[in-house]
C-alpha positions as CSV (number, residue, x, y, z in Angstrom):
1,X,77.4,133.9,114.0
2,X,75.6,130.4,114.6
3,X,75.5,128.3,116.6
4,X,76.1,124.5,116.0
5,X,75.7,121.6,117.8
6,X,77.4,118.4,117.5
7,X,77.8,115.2,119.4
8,X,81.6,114.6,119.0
9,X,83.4,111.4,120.4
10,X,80.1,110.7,122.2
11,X,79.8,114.0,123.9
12,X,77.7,116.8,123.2
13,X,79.0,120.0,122.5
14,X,78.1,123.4,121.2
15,X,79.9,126.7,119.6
16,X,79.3,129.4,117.6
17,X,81.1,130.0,114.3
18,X,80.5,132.2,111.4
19,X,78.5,129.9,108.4
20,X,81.9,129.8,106.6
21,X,83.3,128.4,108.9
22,X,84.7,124.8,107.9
23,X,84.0,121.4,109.9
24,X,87.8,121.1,110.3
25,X,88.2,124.1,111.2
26,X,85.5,124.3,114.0
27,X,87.1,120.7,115.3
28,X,90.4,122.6,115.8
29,X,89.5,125.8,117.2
30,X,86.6,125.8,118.5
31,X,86.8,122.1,120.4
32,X,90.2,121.9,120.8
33,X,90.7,118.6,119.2
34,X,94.1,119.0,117.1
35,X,94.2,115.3,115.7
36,X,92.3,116.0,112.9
37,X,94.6,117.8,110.5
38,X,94.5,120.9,107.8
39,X,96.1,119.7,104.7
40,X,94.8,121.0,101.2
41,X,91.6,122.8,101.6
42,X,90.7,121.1,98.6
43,X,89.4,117.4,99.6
44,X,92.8,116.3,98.1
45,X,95.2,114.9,100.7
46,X,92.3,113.4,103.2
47,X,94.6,114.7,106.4
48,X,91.1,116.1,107.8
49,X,89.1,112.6,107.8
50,X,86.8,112.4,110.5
51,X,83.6,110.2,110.4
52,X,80.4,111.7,110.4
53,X,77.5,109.7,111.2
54,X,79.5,106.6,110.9
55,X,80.9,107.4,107.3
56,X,83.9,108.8,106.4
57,X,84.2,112.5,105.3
58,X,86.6,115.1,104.3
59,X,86.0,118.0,106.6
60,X,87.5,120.8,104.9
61,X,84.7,120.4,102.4
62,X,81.6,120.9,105.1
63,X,80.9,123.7,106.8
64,X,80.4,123.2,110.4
65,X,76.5,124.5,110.6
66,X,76.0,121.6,107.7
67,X,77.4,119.0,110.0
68,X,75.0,120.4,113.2
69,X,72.9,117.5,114.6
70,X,75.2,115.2,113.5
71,X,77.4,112.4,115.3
72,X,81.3,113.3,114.8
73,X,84.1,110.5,115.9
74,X,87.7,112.2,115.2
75,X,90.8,110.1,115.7
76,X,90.9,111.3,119.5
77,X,87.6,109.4,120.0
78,X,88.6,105.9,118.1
79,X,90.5,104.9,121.4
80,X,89.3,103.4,124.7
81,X,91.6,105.1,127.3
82,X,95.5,104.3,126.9
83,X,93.7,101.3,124.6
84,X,94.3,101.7,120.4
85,X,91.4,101.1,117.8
86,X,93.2,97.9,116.5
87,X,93.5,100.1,113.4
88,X,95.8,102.4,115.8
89,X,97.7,99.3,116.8
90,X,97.7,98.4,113.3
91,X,99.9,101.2,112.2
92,X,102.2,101.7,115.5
93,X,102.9,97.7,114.8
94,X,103.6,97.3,111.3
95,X,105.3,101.1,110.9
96,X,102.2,102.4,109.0
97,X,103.3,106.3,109.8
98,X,106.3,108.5,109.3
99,X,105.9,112.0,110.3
100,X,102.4,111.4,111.3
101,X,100.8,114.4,109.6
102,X,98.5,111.9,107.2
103,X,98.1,109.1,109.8
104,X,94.9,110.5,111.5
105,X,93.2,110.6,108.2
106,X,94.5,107.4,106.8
107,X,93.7,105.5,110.3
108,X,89.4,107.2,109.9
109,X,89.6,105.8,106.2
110,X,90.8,102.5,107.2
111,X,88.1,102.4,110.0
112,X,85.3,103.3,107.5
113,X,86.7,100.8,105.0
114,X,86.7,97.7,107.1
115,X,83.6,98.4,108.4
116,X,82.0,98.7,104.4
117,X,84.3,95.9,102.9
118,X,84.2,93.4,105.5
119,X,85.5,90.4,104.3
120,X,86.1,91.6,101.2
121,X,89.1,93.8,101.7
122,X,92.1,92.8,100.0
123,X,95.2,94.8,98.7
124,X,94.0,96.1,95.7
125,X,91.1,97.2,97.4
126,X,92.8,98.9,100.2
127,X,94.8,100.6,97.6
128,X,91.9,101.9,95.1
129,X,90.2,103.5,98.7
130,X,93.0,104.9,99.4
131,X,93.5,107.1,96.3
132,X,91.6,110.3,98.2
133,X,94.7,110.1,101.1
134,X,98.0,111.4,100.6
135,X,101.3,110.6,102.3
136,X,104.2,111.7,101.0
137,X,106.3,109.8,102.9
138,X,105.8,106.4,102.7
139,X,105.3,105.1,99.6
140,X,102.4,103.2,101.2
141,X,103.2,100.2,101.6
142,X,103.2,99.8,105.7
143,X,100.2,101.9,105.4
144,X,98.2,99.2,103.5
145,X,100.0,96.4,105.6
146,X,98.4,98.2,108.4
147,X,95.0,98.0,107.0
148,X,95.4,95.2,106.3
149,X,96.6,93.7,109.2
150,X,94.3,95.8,111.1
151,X,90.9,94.2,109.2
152,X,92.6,90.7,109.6
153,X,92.3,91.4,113.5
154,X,88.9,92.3,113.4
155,X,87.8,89.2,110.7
156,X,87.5,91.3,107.7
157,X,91.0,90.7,105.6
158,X,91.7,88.3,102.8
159,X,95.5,88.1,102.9
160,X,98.1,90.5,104.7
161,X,100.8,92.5,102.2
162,X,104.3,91.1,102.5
């Protein structure tokens, strides 16, 4: 066993796990925090998104001890109280979820992508970033709406979809 130590939605915490054990995995059991979900195991679906020192990452693909020293935000630390990320708002407003298994990913990926594109995020570009996140209920249109709408809101969107 090791013992890792993270600082997670701004608070400092520490575990033990066995060195096999995945990021995800240590979010889940280990912390307790079940927004973050377990999708593919295989970096394909991007359910387990959680930012790690301020970047996006899958975290079925890191092992937790990797990850220790590092700053973790999950989707339970992206809102302020009872107040959404404006990405959050984003995709209660313009019906960017369905079952809500993919949201948390999609919502960290949107966060990471507004904060690198800025300005510069448009459709196509929402769409291209969002190849490494599945949904498979959507079709993804109100998911890119909410991105979109979401970066608008906080100055970085070029035009909303329709």
């Amino acid at each position: 066993m090791t013992k890792v130590t993270l600082t997670v939605n701004g608070r400092k915490v520490s575990g033990e796990c066995e060195d096999r054990t995945l990021l995800v995995n240590f979010i889940r059991e280990n912390l307790g925090l079940t927004g973050t979900h377990v999708g593919c195991d295989t970096t394909q679906c991007g359910a387990c998104v959680v930012h790690m020192d301020g970047r996006s990452v899958k975290s079925c693909t890191i092992l937790a001890v990797q990850a220790s020293g590092s700053e973790i935000t999950t989707i339970e630390g992206l809102s302020s109280g009872d107040t959404l990320h404006p990405v959050q708002a984003a995709f209660k407003e313009n019906h960017g979820l369905q079952c809500g298994f993919c949201t948390p990913g999609m919502v960290m990926t949107a966060v990471d992508m507004i904060r690198r594109h800025g300005g510069q995020l448009d459709e196509q570009t929402v769409r291209q970033e969002l190849e490494g996140n599945i949904c498979r209920c959507t079709g993804y249109h109100n998911i890119v709406k909410s991105i979109l709408s979401a970066a608008d809101e906080m100055g970085g969107a070029k035009q909303a979809a329709e």
